[in-house]
C-alpha positions as MATLAB code, in Angstrom:
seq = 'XXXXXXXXXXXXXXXXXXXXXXXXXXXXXXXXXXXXXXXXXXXXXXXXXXXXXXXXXXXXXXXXXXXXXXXXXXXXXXXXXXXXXXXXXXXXXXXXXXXXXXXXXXXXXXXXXXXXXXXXXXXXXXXXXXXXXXXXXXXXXXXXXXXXXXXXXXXXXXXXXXXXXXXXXXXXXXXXXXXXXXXXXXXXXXXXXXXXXXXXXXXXXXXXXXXXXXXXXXXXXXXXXXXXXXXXXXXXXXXXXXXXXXXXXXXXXXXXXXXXXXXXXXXXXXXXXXXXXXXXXXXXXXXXXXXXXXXXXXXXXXXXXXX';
ca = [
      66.901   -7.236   71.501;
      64.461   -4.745   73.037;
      64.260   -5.459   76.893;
      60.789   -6.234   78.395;
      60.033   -4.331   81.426;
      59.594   -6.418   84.531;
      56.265   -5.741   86.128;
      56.311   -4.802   89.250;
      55.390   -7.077   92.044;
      51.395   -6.541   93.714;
      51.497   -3.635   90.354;
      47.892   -3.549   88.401;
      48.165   -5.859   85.425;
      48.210   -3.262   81.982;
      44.855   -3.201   80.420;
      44.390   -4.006   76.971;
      43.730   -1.488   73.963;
      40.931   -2.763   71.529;
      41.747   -2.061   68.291;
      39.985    0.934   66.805;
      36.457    0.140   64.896;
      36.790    1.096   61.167;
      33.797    3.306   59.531;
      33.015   -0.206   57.745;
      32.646   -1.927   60.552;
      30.297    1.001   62.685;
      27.955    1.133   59.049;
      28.074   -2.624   59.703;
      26.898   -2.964   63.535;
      24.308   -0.249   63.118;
      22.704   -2.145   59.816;
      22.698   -5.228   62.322;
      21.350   -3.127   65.078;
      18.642   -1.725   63.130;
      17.647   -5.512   61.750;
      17.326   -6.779   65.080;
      15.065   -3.898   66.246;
      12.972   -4.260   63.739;
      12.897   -8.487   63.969;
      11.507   -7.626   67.267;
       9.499   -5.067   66.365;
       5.311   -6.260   65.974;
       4.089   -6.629   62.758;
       1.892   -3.821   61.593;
      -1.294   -5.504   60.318;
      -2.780   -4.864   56.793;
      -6.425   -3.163   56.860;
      -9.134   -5.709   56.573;
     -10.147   -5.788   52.857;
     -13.633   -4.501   54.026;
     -12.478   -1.568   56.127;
     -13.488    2.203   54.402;
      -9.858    2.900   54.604;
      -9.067   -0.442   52.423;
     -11.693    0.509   49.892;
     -10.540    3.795   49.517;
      -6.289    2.794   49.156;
      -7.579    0.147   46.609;
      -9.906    2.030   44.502;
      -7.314    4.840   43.853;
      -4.850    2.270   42.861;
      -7.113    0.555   40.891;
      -8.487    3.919   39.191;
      -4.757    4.036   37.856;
      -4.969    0.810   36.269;
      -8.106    1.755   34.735;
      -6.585    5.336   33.677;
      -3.598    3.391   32.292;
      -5.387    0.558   30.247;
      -7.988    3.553   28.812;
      -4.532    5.488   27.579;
      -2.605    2.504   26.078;
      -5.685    1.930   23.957;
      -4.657    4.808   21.790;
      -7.542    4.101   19.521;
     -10.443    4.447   22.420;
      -8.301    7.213   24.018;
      -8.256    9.491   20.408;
     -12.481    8.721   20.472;
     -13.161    9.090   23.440;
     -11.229   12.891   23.378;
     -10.931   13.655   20.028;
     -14.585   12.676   18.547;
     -16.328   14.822   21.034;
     -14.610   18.125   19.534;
     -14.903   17.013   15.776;
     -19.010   16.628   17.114;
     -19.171   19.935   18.689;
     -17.227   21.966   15.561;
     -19.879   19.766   13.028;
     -22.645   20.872   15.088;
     -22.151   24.311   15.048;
     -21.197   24.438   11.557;
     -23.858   22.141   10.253;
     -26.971   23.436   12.734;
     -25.604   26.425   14.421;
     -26.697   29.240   12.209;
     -30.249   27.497   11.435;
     -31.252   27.175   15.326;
     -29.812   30.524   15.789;
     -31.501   32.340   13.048;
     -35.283   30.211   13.876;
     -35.123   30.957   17.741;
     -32.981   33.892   17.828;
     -30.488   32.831   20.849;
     -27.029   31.713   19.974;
     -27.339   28.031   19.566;
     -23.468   27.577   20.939;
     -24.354   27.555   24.786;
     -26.958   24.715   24.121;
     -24.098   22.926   22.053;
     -21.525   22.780   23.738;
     -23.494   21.593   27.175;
     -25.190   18.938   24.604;
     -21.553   17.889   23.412;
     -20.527   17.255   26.489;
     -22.948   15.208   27.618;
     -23.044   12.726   24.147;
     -19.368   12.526   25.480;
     -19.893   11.359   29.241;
     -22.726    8.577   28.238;
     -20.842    7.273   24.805;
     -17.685    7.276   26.977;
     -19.285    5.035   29.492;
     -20.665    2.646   26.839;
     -16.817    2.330   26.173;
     -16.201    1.498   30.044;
     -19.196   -0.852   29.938;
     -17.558   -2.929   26.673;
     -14.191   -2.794   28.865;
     -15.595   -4.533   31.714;
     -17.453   -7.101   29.708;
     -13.937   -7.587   27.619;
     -12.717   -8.213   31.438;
     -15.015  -10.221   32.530;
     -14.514  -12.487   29.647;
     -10.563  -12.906   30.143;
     -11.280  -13.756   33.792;
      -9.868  -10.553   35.043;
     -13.328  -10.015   37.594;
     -12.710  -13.443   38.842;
      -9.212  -13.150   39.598;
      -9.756   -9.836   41.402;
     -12.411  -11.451   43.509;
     -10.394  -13.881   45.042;
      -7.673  -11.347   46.073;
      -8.250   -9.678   49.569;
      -9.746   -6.507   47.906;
     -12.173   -4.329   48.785;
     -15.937   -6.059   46.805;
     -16.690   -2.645   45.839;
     -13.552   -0.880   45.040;
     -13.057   -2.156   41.270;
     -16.579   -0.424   40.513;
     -16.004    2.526   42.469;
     -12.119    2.425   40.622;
     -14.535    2.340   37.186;
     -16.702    5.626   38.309;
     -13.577    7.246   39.377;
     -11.914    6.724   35.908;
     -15.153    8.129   33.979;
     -14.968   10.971   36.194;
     -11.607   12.046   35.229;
     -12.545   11.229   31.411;
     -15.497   13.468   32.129;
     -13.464   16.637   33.981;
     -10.581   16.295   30.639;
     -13.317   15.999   27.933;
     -15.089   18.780   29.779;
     -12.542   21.563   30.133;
     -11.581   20.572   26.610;
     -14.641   21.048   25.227;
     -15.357   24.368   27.204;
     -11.890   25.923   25.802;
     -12.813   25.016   22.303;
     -16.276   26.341   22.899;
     -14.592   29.430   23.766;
     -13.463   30.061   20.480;
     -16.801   29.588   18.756;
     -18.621   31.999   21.256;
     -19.283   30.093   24.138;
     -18.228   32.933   26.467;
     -18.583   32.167   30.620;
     -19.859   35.172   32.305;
     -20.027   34.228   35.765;
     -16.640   33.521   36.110;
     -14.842   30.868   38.530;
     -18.255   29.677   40.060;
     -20.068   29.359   37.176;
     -17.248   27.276   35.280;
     -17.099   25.093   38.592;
     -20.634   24.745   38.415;
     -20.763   23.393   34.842;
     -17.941   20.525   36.253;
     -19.807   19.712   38.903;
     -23.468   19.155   36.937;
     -21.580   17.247   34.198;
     -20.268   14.959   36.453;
     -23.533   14.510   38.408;
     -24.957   13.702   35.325;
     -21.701   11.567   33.738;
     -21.506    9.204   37.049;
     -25.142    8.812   37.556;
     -25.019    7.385   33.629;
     -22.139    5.319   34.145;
     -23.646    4.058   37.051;
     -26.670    2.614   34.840;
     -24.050    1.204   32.521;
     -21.958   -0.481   34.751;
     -24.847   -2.244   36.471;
     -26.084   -3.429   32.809;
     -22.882   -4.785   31.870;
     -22.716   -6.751   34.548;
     -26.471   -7.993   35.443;
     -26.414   -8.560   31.648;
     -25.988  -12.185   29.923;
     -22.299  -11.633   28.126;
     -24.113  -12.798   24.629;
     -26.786   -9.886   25.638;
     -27.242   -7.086   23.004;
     -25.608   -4.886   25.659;
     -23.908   -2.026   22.927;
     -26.698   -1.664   20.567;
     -29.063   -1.211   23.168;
     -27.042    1.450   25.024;
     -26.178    3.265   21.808;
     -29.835    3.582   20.759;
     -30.837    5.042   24.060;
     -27.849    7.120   24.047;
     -28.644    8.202   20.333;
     -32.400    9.019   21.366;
     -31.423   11.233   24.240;
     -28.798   13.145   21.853;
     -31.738   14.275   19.520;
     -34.135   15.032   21.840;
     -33.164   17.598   23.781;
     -32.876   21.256   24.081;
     -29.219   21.389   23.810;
     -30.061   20.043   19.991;
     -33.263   22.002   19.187;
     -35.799   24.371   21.553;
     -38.239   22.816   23.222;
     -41.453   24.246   21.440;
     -39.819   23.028   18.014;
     -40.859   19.266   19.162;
     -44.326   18.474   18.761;
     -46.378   19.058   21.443;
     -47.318   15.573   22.460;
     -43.441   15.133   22.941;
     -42.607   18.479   24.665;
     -43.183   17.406   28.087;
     -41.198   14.329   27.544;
     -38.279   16.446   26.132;
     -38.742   19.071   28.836;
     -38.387   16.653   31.574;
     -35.660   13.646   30.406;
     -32.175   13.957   32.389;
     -30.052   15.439   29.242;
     -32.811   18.721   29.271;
     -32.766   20.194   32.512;
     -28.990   19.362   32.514;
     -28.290   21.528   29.840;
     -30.226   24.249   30.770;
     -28.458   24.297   34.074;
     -25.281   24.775   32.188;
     -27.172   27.370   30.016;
     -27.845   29.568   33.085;
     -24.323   29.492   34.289;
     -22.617   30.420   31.248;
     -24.998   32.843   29.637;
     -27.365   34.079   32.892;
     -30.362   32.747   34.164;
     -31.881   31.001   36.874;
     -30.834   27.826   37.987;
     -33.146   26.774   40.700;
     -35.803   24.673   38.930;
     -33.758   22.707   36.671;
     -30.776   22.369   39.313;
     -33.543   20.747   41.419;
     -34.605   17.859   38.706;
     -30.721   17.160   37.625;
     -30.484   16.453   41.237;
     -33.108   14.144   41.736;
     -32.723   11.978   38.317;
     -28.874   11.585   39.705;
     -29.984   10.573   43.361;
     -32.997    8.357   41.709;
     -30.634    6.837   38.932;
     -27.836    5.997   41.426;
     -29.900    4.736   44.255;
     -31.411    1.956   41.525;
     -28.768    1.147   40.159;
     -25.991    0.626   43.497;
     -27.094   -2.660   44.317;
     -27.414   -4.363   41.003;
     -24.191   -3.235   40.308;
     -23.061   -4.724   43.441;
     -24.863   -7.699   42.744;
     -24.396   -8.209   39.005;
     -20.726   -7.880   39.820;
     -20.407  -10.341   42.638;
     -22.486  -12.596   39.929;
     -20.111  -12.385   37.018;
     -17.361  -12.454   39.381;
     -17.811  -15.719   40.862;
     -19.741  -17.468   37.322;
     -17.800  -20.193   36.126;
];
């Protein structure tokens, strides 16, 4: 047997080793540390539903749901990109050479602006039969219960068409390329053409959007959109000149939203001024969207809450 030391009398009783901590056990305390830190820690409160920052976080994410259903529709998806180039190729092959040998001007860079254009309003017709298909499952009901933003599933809507619109767009322009519609003022001018199809495309959509939802869901709501979009396809001068139209129709022509549009994008491909026409794209967008905001708001908030 080992001997145990006799301690000394008045000695300082030996103090005891702890036993060393294994890595385990430090990964362990800190986890429990960090736990009770952030137990204690305040709650961090959730922006109020009708802050700017809650409508913008909620329209993005809804803008991806709307992105997502539009591209797991592979049928609408192929139309919506595919149908707008098969247009523009049948136009130039079945009018091109006829407007251009009658007015002398290559009829491409009134085409191609004209193409895109048929594209932004039939495309919204499409977003317009979405949100009635929506409206009937419920889907605008549900949403308006949840503590979301009242406007961000419309503004998620215009965001969607405005993507649609920048894709169809550049597509279109690259295919134009190859059929002579040549940019000549370079970066600006193709930033330009963007930026007046898109005034155009979201001032339509806003129309649409308000008429699908002020609208009775048994109302005639596609024919009637198609004819007006049909009506402004033909008479234009992306389709024909102006003086070809007779002349009791001319100033109508001259001065509907699809005209002065298309001349704007005339002028920044080909040369020209801008000014005038710039001017009157402007205020049918401004006029168009300032009429239609608050029936949309309304209309929605109405086939939200119908029973």
């Amino acid at each position: 047997m080992t001997a145990v030391p006799a301690r000394t009398p008045g000695a300082a009783p030996t103090p005891a080793v702890a036993p060393h901590a294994t890595p385990v056990q430090d990964q362990t305390s800190a986890v429990q540390d960090q736990t009770a830190s952030a137990q204690k820690a305040p709650p961090v409160a959730a922006p109020g539903e009708g802050t700017i920052r809650a409508w913008f976080t909620q329209s993005g994410v809804l803008s991806w749901r709307q992105l997502s259903v539009m591209v797991h529709d592979k049928a609408t998806f192929l139309q919506l990109v595919l149908v707008p180039i098969l247009t523009l190729l049948m136009f130039k092959v079945v009018l091109g050479d006829a407007i251009g040998s009658a007015t002398g001007q290559d009829s491409t860079y009134g085409t191609v602006p004209l193409v895109i254009l048929v594209s932004a309003m039939f495309g919204s017709v499409a977003a317009g039969i979405r949100l009635n298909q929506e409206r009937g499952t419920g889907l605008l009901s549900r949403l308006y219960v949840l503590p979301i933003n009242r406007a961000a599933d419309l503004t998620s809507r215009l965001l969607s068409e405005m993507f649609r619109i920048v894709l169809v767009t550049a597509l279109l322009i690259v295919v134009g390329s190859f059929i002579g519609f040549d940019i000549t003022g370079g970066f600006g001018a193709i930033a330009g053409i963007f930026g007046v199809a898109l005034m155009f495309g979201v001032a339509y959509a806003t129309l649409v959007l308000a008429l699908a939802v002020s609208a009775a869901p048994s109302a005639p709501l596609v024919p009637l959109l198609s004819l007006v979009s049909s009506v402004l396809m033909f008479f234009n001068s992306g389709f024909s000149p102006i003086d070809a139209y007779p002349g009791w129709l001319q100033p109508i022509v001259e001065n509907q939203p699809m005209t002065p549009t298309i001349e704007v994008m005339r002028s920044l491909a080909a040369g020209g001024p801008i000014a005038e026409n710039l001017i009157k794209v402007t205020i049918w967008t401004v006029g168009i969207i300032a009429v239609c905001v608050y029936p949309a708001l309304r209309g929605y908030r109405k086939a939200a809450t119908a029973r």
